[in-house]
C-alpha positions in Angstrom: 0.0 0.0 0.0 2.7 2.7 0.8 3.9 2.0 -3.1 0.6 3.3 -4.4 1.6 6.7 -3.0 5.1 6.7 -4.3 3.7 8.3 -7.3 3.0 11.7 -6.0 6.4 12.7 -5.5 7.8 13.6 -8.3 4.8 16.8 -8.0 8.0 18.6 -6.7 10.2 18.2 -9.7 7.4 21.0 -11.1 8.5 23.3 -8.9 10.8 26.3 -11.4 14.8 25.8 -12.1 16.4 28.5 -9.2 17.8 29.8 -12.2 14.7 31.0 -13.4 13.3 32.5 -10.4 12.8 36.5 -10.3 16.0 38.4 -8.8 15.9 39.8 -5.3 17.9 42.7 -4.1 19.4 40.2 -1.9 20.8 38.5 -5.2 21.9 41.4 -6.5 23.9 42.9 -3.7 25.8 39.1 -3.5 26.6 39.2 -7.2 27.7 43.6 -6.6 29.8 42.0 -3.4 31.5 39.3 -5.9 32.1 42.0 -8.9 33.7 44.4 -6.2 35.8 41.7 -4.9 37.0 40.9 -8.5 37.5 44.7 -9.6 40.1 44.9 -5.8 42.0 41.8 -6.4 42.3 42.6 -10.3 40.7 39.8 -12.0 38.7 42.4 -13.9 39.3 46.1 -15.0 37.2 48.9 -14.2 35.8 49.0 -18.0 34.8 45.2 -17.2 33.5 46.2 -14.0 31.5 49.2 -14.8 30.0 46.9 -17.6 28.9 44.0 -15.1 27.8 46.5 -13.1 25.2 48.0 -15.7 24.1 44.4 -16.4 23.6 43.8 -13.1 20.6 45.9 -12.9 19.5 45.4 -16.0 18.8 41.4 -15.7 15.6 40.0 -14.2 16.5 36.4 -13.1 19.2 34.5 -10.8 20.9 33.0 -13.9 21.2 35.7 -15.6 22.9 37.3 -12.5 25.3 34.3 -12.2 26.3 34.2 -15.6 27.9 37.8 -14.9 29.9 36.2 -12.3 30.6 32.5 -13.6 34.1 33.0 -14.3 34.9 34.7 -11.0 35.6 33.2 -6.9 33.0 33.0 -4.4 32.9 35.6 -2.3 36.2 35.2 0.1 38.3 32.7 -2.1 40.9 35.4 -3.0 42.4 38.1 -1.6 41.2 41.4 -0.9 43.9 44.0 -0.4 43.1 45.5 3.1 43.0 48.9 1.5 39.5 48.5 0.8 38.7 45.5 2.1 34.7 44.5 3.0 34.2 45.5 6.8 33.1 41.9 8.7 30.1 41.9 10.4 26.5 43.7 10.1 28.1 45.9 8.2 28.2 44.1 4.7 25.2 43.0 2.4 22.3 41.9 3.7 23.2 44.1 7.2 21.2 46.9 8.7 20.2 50.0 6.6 20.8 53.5 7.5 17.8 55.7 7.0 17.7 59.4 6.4 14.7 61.2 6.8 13.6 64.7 6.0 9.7 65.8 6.2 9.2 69.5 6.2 12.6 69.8 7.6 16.2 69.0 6.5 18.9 66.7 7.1 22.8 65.7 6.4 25.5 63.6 6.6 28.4 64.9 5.7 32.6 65.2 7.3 34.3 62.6 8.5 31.6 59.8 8.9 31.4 56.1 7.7 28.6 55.1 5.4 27.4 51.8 5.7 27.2 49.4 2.2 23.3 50.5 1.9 21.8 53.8 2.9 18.2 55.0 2.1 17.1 58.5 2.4 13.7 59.9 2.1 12.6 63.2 1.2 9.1 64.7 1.7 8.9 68.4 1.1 12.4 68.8 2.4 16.1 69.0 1.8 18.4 65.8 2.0 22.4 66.5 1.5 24.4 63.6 1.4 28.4 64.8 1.6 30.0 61.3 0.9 34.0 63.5 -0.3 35.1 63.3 3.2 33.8 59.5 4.2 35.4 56.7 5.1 34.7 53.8 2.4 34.9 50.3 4.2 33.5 48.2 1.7 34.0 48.6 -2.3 30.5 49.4 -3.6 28.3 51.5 -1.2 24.6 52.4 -2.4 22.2 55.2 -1.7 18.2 54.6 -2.3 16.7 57.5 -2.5 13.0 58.9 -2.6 12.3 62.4 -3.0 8.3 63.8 -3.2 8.2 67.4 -3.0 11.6 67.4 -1.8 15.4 67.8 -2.6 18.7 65.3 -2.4 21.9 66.2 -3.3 24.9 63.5 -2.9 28.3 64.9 -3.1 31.5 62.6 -4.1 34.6 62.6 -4.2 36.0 63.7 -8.3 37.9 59.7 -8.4 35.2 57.1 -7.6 33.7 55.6 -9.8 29.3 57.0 -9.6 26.6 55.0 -11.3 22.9 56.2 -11.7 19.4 54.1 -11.7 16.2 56.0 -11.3 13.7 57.9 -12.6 11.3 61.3 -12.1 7.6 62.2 -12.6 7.1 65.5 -12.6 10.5 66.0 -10.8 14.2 65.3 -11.9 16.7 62.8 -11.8 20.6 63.3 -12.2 23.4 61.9 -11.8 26.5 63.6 -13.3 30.1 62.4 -13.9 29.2 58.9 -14.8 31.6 58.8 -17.7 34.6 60.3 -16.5 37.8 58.9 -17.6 40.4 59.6 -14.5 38.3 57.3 -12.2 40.9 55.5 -9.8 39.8 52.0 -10.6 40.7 51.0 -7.5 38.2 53.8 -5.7 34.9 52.8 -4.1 32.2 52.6 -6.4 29.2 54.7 -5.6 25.5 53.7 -6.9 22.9 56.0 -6.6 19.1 54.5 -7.1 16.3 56.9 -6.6 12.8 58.1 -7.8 11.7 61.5 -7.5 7.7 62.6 -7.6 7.1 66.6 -7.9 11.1 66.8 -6.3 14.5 66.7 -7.6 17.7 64.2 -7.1 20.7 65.2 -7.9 24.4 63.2 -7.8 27.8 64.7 -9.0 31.2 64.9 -8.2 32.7 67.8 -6.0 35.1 70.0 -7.6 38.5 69.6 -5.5 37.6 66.5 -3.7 39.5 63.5 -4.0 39.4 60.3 -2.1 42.5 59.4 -0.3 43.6 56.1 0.5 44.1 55.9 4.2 45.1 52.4 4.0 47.7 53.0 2.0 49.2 55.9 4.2 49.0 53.7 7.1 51.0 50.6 5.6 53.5 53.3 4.5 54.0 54.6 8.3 54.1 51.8 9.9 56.9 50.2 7.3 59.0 53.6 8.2 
């Protein structure tokens, strides 16, 4: 009698290939964390990078993500110069979120701070500024969600990271400037800014002046003197 209901197993085998299933952000922050890995150790240049990088947002299912990363280690198989090296802990993908708010009022980060990997700001009829030239990177790619409705975001980098725009505007505007600047340092944090704006304006450029300095690099030279 139990082999009559042997049959209704293979029921599961209907179940969709995980290469076909939708992508997550989830997914797509693994696959960022892999192509940043990649673009620090030098397995792929920051033309090849910047074009994954397009793709990656571009592509609607996990195996399409994958295939942008088949010829590449998992993340943590290779080596990472500490220069900009992922920070451990809650502060890589899939940890918390800082949150910026401004309703009616206004808000800023900005001097000698440490952005997380993600951060989300959120504009409603008020002003957002976002002063990222004077940060201190700890993990390769770092992105900003933003929402503006009635409202105004402006994010400030430094002129030799590399800055990549997604988003849109109804009624409002959406810019990011700079994106295809030649004197990136390719081994500079890369900066993605994703954002819609309703009745408001986002805007993303490079400051004039401001470079990014590698720290890490500074430190290894004083402590080898």
């Amino acid at each position: 009698m139990d082999l009559e209901k042997h049959p209704a197993a293979p029921a599961a085998a209907s179940a969709p290939a995980p290469a076909g299933l939708r992508a997550s952000d989830a997914d797509r922050d693994r696959i960022a964390q892999i192509l940043a890995d990649a673009l620090a150790e030098g397995r792929l240049s920051s033309e090849e990078h910047s074009e994954r990088l397009d793709s990656l947002y571009a592509v609607k299912t996990v195996g399409e993500l994958d295939v942008l990363v088949r010829d590449l280690p998992a993340p943590g198989a290779g080596h990472t110069p500490f220069a900009y090296a992922p920070a451990p802990g809650p502060g890589g993908p899939g940890g918390p979120v800082e949150t910026i708010v401004a309703v009616c009022s206004s808000s800023a980060r900005k001097g000698r701070w440490r952005p997380g990997a993600f951060t989300r700001a959120v504009s409603v009829m008020g002003d957002i500024t976002i002063d990222l030239t004077e940060a201190v990177f700890e993990q390769q790619v770092t992105e900003v969600n933003v929402t503006s409705v009635l409202g105004n975001v402006e994010i400030l980098v430094p002129e030799n990271i590399t800055l990549r725009g997604y988003g849109s505007g109804v009624l409002g505007n959406f810019e990011v400037r700079g994106e295809g600047r030649g004197e990136t340092d390719p081994q500079a944090p890369v900066v993605i800014v994703r954002g819609f704006a309703l009745l408001g304006n986002i805007e993303a450029r490079p400051k004039p002046g401001a470079r990014l300095v590698d720290l890490a690099n500074r430190l290894r030279k004083r402590l080898d003197g």
